[in-house]
C-alpha positions, 0 to 999 in steps of 0.5 A: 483447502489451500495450503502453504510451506513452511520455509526452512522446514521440512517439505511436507510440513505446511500450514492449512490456510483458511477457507474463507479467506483464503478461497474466494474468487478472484473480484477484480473491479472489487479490488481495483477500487480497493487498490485505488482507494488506498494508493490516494489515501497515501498522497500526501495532497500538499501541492499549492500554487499561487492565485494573482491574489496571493503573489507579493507586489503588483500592486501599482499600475504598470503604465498608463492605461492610454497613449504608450501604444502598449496592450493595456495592463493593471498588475505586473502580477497577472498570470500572462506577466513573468512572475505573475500569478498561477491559473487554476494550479493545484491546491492543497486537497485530500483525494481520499474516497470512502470503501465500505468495510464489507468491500474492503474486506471481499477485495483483501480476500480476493487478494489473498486467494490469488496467491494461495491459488497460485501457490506464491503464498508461504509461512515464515518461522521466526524462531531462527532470527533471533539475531538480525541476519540479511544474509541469512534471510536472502539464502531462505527467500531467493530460491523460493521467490524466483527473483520476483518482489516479496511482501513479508508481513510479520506481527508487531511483536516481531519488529526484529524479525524485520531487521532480518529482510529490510534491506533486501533488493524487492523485499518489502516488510510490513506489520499485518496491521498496515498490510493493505490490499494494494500490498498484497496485489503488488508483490509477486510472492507473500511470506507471512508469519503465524502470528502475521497470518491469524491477523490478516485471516481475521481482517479478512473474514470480519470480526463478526465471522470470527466470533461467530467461530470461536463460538463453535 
């Protein structure tokens, strides 16, 4: 069973992290189509152009059709004049495609347990920022991090922790109920509180599985 630090801890002192969510194999076409899925769900899909139909003017015939040695021509808003109409330009569209929930679930854990296996994985105490402190935050993290991205995913109730690692240079914050797998995948090193941590192994692991433990 993996684990990870606690920093600003003791050294030995570390979290367990869950099997199941944190030990799967790695499923890359899995989690390609996750990442996919939530990278086109975030456009906003708002481009427009407009048809010859749709631009203003053109409504007269530029000259006549014979006897000016001219090409022929019956709008001034046709899409080869300047100011003309736009052929098959884009329109406003969603690019959004369906992953079901099971897979969307597997691709989170292979996520997960990448940076578990690599050991880029560790658990944030909240308790020493009370008061928001960039300068602090940035002494916890930088050896740590290695210079490389960090994800910190914190719960909701912990909105002022944020205050403490949003303007660090590569640091990103998210709640753990907007962290998707494309986050996950995207940051070279994760820092997870515990509240934050016990929500994402339950998106992981399912509801269902989750019950079904809470049971036992």
């Amino acid at each position: 069973m993996a684990d990870a630090p606690i920093l600003g801890a003791a050294a030995s002192k570390k979290v367990k992290l869950d099997d199941a969510a944190f030990g799967a194999r790695f499923n890359g076409p899995l989690v390609h189509e996750s990442v996919r899925a939530e990278l086109n769900a975030r456009r906003q899909g708002t481009a427009s152009t407009k048809t010859r139909g749709k631009v203003r003017g053109g409504g007269a015939k530029p000259w006549r059709q014979k006897g000016t040695g001219r090409a022929r021509a019956g709008s001034s808003r046709s899409p080869i004049w300047t100011g003309g109409g736009i052929v098959f330009g884009p329109q406003p569209r969603h690019y959004t495609f369906k992953v079901n929930r099971k897979e969307r679930r597997a691709a989170l854990r292979s996520a997960l347990s990448a940076h578990a296996e690599r050991g880029t994985i560790a658990i944030l105490d909240p308790s020493p920022f009370d008061e928001p402190s960039t300068k602090q935050a940035h002494e916890l993290i930088a050896d740590w991090s290695g210079g490389g991205s960090v994800l910190v995913v914190l719960s909701e109730e912990q909105a002022d922790v944020a205050l403490s690692f949003r303007n660090l240079r590569r640091v990103s914050v998210l709640p753990s109920s907007n962290c998707g797998v494309a986050d996950v995948v995207g940051a070279a090193a994760l820092l997870i509180s515990e509240d934050a941590l016990d929500e994402l192994t339950k998106r992981a692991k399912g509801e269902k599985a989750a019950a079904e433990e809470a049971d036992e």
